[in-house]
N, C-alpha and C positions, 0 to 999 in steps of 0.2 A: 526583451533582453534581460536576461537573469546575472545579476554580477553574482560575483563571488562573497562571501564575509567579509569585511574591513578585520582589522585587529582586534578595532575597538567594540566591532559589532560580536565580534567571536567570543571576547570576553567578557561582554553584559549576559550572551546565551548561555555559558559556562558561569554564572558569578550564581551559584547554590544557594547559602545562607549567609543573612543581614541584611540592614536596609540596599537600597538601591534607589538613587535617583539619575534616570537620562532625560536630557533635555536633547531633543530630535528636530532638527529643523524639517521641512517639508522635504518630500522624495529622497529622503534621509535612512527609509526602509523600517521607520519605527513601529507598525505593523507587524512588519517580519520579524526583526529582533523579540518583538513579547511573544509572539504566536512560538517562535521558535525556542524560546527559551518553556514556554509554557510544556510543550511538546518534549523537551529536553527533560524535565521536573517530572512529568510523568511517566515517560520511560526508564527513567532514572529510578523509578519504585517510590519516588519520594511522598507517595501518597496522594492526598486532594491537591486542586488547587483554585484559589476564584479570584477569576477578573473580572474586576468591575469596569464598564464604560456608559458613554454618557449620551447613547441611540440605540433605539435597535439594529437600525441599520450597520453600526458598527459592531454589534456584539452577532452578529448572522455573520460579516464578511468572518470574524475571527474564530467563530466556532465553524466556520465551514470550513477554512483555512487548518483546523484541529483536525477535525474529522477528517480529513482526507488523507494525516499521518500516524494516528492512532488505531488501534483496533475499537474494536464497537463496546468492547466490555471493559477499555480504559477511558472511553468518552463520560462509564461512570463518575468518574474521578474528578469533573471539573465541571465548574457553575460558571457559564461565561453571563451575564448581563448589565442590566443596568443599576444603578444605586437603590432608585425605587422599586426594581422588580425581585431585589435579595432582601431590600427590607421587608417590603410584601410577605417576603416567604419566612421571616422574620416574625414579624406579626401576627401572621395567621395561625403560626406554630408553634409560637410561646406566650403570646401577648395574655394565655390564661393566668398565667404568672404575677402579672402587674391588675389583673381583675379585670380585662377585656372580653367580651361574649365570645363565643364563637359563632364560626359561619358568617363574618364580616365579608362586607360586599363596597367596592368604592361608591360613590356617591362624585361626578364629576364632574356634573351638568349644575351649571351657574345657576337656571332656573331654580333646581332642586334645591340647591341649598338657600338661594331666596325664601324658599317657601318653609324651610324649616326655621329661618331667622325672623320669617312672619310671623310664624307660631309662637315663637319664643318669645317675639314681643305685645302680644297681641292684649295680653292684661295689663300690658299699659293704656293709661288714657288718651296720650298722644298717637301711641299707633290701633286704636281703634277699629277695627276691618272695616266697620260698619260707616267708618265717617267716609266724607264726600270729598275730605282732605287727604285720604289716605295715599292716594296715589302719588299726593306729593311728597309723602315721606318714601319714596322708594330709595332717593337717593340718601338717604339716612343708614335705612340697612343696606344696601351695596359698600357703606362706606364702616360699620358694624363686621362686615365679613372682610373685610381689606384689612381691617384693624389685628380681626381676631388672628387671620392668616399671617400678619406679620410677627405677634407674637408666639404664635406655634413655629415659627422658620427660627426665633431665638430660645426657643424651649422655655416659654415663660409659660406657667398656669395660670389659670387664675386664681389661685391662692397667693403664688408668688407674686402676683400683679396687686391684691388686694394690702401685702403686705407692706411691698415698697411704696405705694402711694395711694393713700385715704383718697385721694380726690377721686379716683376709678373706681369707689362701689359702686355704683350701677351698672360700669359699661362691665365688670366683673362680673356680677351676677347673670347678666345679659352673656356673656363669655361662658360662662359655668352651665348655665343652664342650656344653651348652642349644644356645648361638647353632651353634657346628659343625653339631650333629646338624638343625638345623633349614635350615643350607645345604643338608645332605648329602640332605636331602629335596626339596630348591629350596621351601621353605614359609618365608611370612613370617607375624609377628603382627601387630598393629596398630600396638603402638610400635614396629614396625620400619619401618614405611613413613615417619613421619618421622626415627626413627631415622637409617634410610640415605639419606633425600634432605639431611636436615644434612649427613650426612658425605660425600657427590660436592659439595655446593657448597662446603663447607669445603673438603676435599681438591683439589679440584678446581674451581679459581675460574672458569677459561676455562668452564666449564660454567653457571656462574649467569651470568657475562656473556651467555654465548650464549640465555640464555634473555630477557635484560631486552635483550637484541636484536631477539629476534623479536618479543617482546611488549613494545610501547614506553608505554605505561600498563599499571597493576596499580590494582585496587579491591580492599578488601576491607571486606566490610560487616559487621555487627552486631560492631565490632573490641571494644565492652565484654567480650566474651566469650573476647577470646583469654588463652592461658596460655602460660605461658615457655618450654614448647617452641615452639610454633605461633609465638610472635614470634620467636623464636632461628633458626627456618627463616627465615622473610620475612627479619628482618636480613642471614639468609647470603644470601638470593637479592639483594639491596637492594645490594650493596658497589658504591659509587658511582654511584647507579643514583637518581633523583630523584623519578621519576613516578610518584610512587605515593599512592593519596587511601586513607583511612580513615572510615568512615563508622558510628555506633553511639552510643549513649546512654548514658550510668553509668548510670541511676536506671533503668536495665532490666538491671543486670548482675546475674542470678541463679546464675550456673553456679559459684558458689565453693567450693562442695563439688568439685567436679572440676579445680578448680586453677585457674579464670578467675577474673581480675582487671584491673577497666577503668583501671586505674595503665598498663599496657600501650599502652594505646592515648592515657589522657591525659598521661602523664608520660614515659615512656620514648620514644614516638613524637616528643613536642612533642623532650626529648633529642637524639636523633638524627639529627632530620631538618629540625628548624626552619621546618614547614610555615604555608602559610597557615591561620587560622581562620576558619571560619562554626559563625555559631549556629544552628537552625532552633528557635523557641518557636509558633510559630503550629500550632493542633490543629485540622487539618478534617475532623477525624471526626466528634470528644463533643461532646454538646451541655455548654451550660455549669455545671448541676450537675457533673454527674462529673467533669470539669474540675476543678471547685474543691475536689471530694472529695477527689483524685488529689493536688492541692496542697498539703493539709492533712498528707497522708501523707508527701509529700518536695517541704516548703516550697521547698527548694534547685533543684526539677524545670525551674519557671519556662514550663511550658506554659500557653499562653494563646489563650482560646476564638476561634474564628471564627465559628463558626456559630451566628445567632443564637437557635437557640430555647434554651428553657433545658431541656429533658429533664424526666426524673425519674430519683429517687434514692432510696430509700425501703429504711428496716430494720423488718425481719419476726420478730416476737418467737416462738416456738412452744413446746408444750409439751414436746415430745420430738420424735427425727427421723424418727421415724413420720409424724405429723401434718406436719412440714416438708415430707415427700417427699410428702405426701399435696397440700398446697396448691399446690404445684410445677407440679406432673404439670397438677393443676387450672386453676390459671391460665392455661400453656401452651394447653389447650385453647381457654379461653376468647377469648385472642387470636387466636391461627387461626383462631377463627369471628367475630370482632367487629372485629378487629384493632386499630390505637390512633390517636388522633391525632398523637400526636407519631414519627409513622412514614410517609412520606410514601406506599409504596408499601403494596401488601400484604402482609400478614405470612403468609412460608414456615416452615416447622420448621427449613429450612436458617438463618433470620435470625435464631436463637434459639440461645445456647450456655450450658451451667450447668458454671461450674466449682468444684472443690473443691482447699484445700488439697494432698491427699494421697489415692490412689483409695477409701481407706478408709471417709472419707466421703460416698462416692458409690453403696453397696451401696443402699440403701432406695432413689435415686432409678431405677436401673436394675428395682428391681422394680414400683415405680409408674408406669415411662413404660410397661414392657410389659403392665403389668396393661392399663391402659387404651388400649393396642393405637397406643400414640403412637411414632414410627420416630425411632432414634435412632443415631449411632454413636459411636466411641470415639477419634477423630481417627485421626493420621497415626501408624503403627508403626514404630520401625526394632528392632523383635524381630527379633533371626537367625531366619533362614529353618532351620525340622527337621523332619524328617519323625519322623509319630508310628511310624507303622506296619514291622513288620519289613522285610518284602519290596522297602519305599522305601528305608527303609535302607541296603539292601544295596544295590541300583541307585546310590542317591547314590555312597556310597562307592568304590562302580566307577569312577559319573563323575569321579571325584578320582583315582582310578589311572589313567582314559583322559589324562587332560589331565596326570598328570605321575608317570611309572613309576615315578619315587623313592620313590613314597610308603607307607613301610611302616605306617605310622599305621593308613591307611584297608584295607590289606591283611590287615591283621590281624584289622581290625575285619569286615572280612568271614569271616573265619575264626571268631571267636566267635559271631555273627550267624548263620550258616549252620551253625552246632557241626560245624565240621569242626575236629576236635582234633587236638595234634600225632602223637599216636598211629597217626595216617595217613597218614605218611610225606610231609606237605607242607615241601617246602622253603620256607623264610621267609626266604632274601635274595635279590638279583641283582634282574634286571628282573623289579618285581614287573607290571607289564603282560603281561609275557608267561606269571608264577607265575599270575595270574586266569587267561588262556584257556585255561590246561592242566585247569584245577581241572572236573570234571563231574560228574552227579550219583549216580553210584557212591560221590563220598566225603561229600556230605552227607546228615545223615541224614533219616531216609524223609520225616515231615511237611514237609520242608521243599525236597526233590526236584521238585516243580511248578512250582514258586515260583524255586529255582534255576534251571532252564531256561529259565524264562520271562525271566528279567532275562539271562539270555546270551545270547536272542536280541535284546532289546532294545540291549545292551552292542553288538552286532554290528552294529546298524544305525547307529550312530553312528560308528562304526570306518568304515565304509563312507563316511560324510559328517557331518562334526559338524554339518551344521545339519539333518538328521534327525530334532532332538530331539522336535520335536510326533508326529515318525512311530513314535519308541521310547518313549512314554506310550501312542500307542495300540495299542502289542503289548502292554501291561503290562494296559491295561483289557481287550482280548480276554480274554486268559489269566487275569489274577488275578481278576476279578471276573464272577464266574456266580451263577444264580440256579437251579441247579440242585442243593439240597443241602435236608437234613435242618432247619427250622428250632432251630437253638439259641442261647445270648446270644453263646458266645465269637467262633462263626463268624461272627456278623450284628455285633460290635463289631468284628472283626479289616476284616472288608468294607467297613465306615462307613467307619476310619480311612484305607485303601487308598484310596478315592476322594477323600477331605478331599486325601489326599496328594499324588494326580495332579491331582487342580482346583487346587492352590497350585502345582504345578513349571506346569501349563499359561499359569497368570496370567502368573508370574513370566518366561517363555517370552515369551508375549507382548507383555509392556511392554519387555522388552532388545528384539524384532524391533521395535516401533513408535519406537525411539531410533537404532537399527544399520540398515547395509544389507546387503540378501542378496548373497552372497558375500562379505561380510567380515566373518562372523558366526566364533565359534568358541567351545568350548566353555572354552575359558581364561580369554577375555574374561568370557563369558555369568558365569560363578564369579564372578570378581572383582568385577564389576557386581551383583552378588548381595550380595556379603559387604559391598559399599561402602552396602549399603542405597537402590542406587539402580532399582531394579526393584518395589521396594515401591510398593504403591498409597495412597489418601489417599482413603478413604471419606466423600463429604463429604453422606452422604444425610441427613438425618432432623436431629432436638435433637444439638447436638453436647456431649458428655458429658465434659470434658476434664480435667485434672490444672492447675495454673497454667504447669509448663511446659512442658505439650501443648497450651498457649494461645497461647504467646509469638507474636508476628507477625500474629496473626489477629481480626478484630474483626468485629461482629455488630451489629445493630440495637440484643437486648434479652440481659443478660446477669443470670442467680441466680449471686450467691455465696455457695455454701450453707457451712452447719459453722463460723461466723466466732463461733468460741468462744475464750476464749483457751487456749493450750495446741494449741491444733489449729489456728490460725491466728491469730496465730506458733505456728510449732513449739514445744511444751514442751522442744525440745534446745537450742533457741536461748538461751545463753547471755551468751556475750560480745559486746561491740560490733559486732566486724564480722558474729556470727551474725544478731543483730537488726537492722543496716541492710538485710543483706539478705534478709532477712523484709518488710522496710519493700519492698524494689524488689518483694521478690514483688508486693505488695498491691495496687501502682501499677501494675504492668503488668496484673494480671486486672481492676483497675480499669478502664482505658484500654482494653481489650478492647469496651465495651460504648460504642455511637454515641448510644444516645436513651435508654435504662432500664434501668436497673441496682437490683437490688433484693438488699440483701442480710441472709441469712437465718440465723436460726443458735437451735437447740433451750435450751432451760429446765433440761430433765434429758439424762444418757446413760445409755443400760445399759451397765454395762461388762462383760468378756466372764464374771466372775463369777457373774453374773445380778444385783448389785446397782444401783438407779437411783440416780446422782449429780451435785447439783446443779451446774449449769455458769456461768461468768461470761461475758457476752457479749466480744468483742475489745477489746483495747485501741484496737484501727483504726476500730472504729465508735468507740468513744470520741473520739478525733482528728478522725474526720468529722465529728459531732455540733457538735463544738465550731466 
């Protein structure tokens, strides 16, 4: 059911120019109102416009949502994504500016950058490669890159670092030399892409202007979630610059473990920029129970029902989470086959999600949905993309030497990979692009000679044409995978993984070609679009199985909140105030997930992993609701 505009929604879609800030409670339509205004600014002539948001996931629902009101030649006119993926485009495009290479490639894999903080430290005495201690100094560099990472999120150098305090010459230099050795590769990390898009708009102001030139509105949505980096960019991009709306809820701000904080958006923004306010309270999702559950949880929330029926809302005592997952599963079936009344349409598996605090508690349900042969998935991933298996391995790796010859990282790692030792007279610096096509299978050794060839002919075919890529998986499936051997486990698991390997690079292949057009495909891009997580797919078949915040954004008919023990929901880590409120938004938000039924469940006893059963005390949150 589509309502109509509110007033208030009418006139945030009509508010043209100067700041704007709405605060949107859930099923509040805050989606529609930007997409709609968005769609309004550019029919309106008023030229570009770029929303920032803070998933892919969300930035597909809203550019799909665009696409579907605009013509094809005013979809020019807007950048919908995510913070890092405009600074990306930021980076790549100016970063010549501030004395960055070009042709930078992310760098994303923990490994990799281990191995480059190795190097950097390796003329030290303590970290030695050679020594028999070395391996205990791992935890030194993981804690070396933890360090550097947190100063790159405050935009410190290390010059700035060496300035404010003499005591950090070393771990400065060690920082200084990090950041070099990872030019000298043309590799960025993650906090470098905002890292260096701060520093071209700081340094370089004509640059943020040129950009609140072409793009004469900026949105950015679920703004509860941004953190002091991410606002310190927008600020730099913002210097005299007006049009810019905010859109987000506090009492959904869950990300505080990761440094978000909705002050950003309520207080620093209001600060700054002295924008218009809208409220949005009106919920046209929930029926009116969960609503008033929702309430209970964050009095302050101030969502208020529209939709007249009242739901249902119902807590589930159990003896243990045996029996929980057991009634689950149960149930589930039973409304797929009877479906409910307070559900207008028929009930899908797709109209059905069970979320748990933390995955842990979700073990028993995933054995009971598949017992009972009930289809389910685990939402949307943004897990780095790895290949299990050796021989993908080494292919990847390749692809990271084809797209950018600096990289000794991935050079190397072909070297161990293929056990070709140094012993073998391979030279390991200069153009390692050209160190690969020399390398044949005379110096690898024997098990691994098929294998080698076969990824070099593959390597070759993309040399020939980077958008070749689906034609150099199927030299890889020719070659590495036959059905002509001895059956044994290792060969028949090595085989398994091979394929798992090339069905993920093919997926992955074909979602960048269904976003890119052929001839402007390339394999630099295809990486970075990869590591941006925006090639990932969003499995939306069967019961969706979800974590609270692999919930966020998403809402369902009928929603189990299972495990609602205390300790497990709230976290037993939850300590101090600000830990417990936002435990409180958790709640509210998996709350607010569910339109008509919400049932929430939660065991008697646990086993804990001792083997002892101990008694549990139901949430404090049902307590609240109760009340």
């Amino acid at each position: 059911m589509v309502f109509p505009l509110t007033n208030t929604q009418d006139e945030i879609v009509k508010h043209i120019d100067g700041p704007l800030l709405v605060t949107a409670g859930p099923g509040s339509g805050k989606t529609r109102i930007l997409t709609e205004r968005v769609i309004k600014l550019i029919n309106s002539g008023k030229k570009r416009v770029l929303a920032l948001t803070f998933s892919n996931r969300a930035a597909e629902e809203i550019s799909n949502r665009i696409e579907e009101s605009i013509d094809e030649r005013s979809q020019e006119n807007i950048f919908v994504g995510t913070i890092h993926s405009f600074c990306l485009d930021v980076v790549m495009n100016r970063g010549h500016l501030i004395g960055l290479p070009n042709g930078m490639v992310i760098l994303n894999s923990e490994e990799d950058k281990l191995e480059i903080i190795k190097k950097v430290t390796s003329e030290l005495p303590e970290f030695n490669n050679n020594s028999p201690k070395y391996e205990g100094k791992m935890d030194q560099l993981k804690s070396y890159l933890k360090s550097i990472s947190n100063y790159k999120k405050q935009f410190i150098t290390p010059e700035i670092l060496l300035d404010s305090n003499e005591d950090q010459g070393e771990f400065a230099r060690i920082y200084e030399a990090y950041n070099n050795m990872m030019l000298a590769q043309r590799a960025l990390d993650f906090d470098d892409i905002l890292f260096y898009a701060y520093r071209i708009f700081t340094e370089r102001p004509k640059i943020a202007r040129s950009y609140t030139r072409l793009y004469k509105y900026i949105c950015v949505d679920e703004a509860q979630d941004l953190n002091a980096t991410q606002y310190k960019v927008i600020r730099a991009l913002c210097v005299d610059f007006n049009n810019i709306m905010m859109v987000g809820d506090p009492a959904q701000s869950i990300y505080g473990f990761i440094g978000s904080n909705s002050d950003y958006m309520t207080k620093h923004f209001i600060k700054d920029f002295n924008p218009k306010e809208y409220k949005l309270s009106e919920n046209f999702r929930s029926a009116k129970k969960i609503i008033e559950a929702a309430k209970n949880i964050r009095i302050d929330a101030g969502n208020n029902a529209v939709y007249p029926l009242e739901g249902e809302l119902k807590v589930c005592e159990f003896k243990e989470e045996e029996e929980e997952a057991t009634w689950i599963a149960n149930k589930i079936r039973c409304l797929i086959k009877n479906g409910s009344p307070l559900v207008e349409e028929d009930l899908r598996y797709e109209d059905i999600a069970i979320i748990g605090r933390n995955r842990y508690v979700l073990t028993n349900i995933f054995e009971q949905l598949a017992e009972l042969d009930i289809p389910f998935n685990q939402g949307f991933s943004s897990r780095r993309i790895e290949s299990e298996s050796i021989p993908i391995k080494i292919f990847e790796a390749g692809l990271q030497i084809i797209i950018n010859p600096y990289d000794e990282v991935h050079f190397n790692q072909i070297l161990n990979l293929a056990q070709i030792h140094p012993n073998d007279n391979i030279q390991t610096e200069g153009n390692f692009l050209d160190l690969l096509l020399e390398l044949n299978g005379s110096q690898v050794s024997n098990e691994n000679i098929t294998h080698f060839n076969s990824i070099k002919k593959a390597w070759s075919k993309l040399l020939d044409n980077e958008e070749n890529f689906s034609k150099a998986l199927d030299i890889l499936t020719d070659n590495l995978i036959t059905t002509d051997h001895n059956s044994f486990e290792d060969f028949e698991n090595e085989q398994y993984m091979i394929l798992k390997d090339l069905d993920m690079w093919r997926a992955q292949w074909k979602k960048y070609c269904s976003q890119t057009i052929s001839g402007q495909r390339s394999l630099s891009h295809f990486r970075n679009q990869v590591s941006l997580g925006k090639t990932q797919t969003h499995n939306t078949r069967g019961v969706s199985v979800l974590t609270v915040h692999m919930s966020k954004g998403l809402e369902y008919n009928v929603v189990f909140l299972i495990g609602m023990n205390e300790g497990t929901f709230p976290d037993y880590r939850a300590k101090s105030n600000n830990a417990l409120n936002e435990e409180s938004n958790n709640m509210f938000v998996a709350l607010t997930r569910a339109k008509r039924i919400c049932y929430l469940t939660y065991p008697r006893y646990k086993y804990m992993p001792w083997g002892e059963m101990k008694l549990q005390r139901p949430s404090r949150f049902i307590n609240l609701i109760d009340q």
